[in-house]
C-alpha positions as CSV (number, residue, x, y, z in Angstrom):
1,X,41.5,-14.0,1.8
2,X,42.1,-16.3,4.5
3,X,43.7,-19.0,4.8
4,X,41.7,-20.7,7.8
5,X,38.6,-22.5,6.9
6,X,35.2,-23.0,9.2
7,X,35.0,-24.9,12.4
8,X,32.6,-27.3,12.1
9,X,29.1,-26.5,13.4
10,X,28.8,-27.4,17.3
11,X,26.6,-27.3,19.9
12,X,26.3,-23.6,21.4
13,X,27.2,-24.4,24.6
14,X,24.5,-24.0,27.6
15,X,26.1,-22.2,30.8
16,X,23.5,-24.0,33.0
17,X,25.0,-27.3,32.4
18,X,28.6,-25.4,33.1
19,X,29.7,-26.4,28.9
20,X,32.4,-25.1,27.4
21,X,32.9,-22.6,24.0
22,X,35.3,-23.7,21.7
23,X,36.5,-19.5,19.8
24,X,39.6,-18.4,19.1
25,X,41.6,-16.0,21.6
26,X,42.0,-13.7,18.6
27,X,40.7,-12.3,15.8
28,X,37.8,-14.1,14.0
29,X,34.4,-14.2,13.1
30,X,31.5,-16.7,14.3
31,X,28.1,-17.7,12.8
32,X,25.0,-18.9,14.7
33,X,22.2,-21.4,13.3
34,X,18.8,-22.6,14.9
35,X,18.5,-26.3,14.2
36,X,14.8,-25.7,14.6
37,X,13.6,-24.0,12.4
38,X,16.7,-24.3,10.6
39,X,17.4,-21.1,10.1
40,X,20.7,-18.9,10.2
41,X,20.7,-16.3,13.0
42,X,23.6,-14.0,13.1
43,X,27.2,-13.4,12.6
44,X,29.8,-10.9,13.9
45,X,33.3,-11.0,14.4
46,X,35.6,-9.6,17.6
47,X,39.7,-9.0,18.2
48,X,39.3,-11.5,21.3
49,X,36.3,-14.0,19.6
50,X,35.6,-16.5,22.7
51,X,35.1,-13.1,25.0
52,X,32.8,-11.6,22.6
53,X,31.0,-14.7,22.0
54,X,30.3,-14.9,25.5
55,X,28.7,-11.7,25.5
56,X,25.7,-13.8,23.3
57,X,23.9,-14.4,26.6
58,X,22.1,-12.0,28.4
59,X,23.8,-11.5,32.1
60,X,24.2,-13.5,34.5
61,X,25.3,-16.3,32.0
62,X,26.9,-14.0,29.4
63,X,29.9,-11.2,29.8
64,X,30.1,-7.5,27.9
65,X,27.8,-5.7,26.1
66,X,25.2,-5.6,23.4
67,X,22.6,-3.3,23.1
68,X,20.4,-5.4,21.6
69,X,18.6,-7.7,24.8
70,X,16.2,-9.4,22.3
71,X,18.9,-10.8,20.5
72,X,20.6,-12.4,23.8
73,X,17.2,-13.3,25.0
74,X,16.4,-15.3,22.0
75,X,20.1,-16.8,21.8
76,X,19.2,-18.3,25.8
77,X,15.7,-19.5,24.8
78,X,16.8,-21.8,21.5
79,X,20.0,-22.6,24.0
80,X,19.1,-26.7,22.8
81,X,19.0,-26.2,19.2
82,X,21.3,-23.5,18.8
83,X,24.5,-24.1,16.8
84,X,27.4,-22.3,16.2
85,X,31.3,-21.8,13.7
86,X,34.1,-19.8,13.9
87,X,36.5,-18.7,11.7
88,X,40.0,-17.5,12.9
89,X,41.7,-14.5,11.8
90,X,45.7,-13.1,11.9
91,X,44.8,-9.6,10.0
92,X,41.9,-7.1,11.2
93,X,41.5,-6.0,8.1
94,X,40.7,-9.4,6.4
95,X,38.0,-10.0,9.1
96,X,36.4,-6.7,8.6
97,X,35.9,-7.8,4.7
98,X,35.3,-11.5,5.2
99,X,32.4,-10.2,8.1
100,X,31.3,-7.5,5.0
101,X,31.1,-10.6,2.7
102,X,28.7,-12.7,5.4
103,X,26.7,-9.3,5.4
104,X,26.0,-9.5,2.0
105,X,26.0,-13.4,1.3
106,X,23.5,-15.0,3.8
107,X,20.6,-13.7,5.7
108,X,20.1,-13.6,9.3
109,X,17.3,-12.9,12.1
110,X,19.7,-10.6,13.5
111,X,21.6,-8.9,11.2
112,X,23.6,-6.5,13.1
């Protein structure tokens, strides 16, 4: 697999205090925790990761799409406890499988 290894787990950043997200330009996949109640809320991967990490947040904060609003909408609300990782990627492939893996491995709120 990979030879990368996890970020570790930071602050997801709030755009209404203008903070910054730390994601690859590339390939790579990202994971999401709620502090409170400490749970694990989703995963997903992307060929550019910071753009579609922004797209997290519903508009005007975030940029793309999802089609799924409650996910966004529950990202902005938990904004203060909400953590986040990344993982960087070289090879599609390889981030297709290792996002497969996460699928499998740990369990989500949103699992899409």
């Amino acid at each position: 697999m990979t030879g990368f290894d996890w970020t570790n787990w930071e602050k997801f950043p709030n755009p209404l205090r203008g903070e910054y997200l730390s994601a690859p330009f590339g390939k790579g996949c990202y994971q999401l925790f709620n502090g409170k109640p400490k749970e694990f809320i989703l995963f997903g991967s992307g060929n550019n990761l910071a753009y579609r990490m922004s797209s997290l947040l519903p508009k005007p904060y975030g940029q793309g799409t999802r089609k799924n609003s409650d996910k966004r909408e529950y990202i902005l609300n938990n904004i203060e406890n909400m953590l986040y990782r990344t993982i960087p990627f070289l090879d599609e492939k390889e981030m297709k499988t290792f996002e497969r893996e996460m699928r499998k491995s740990a369990k989500h709120i949103f699992n899409t």
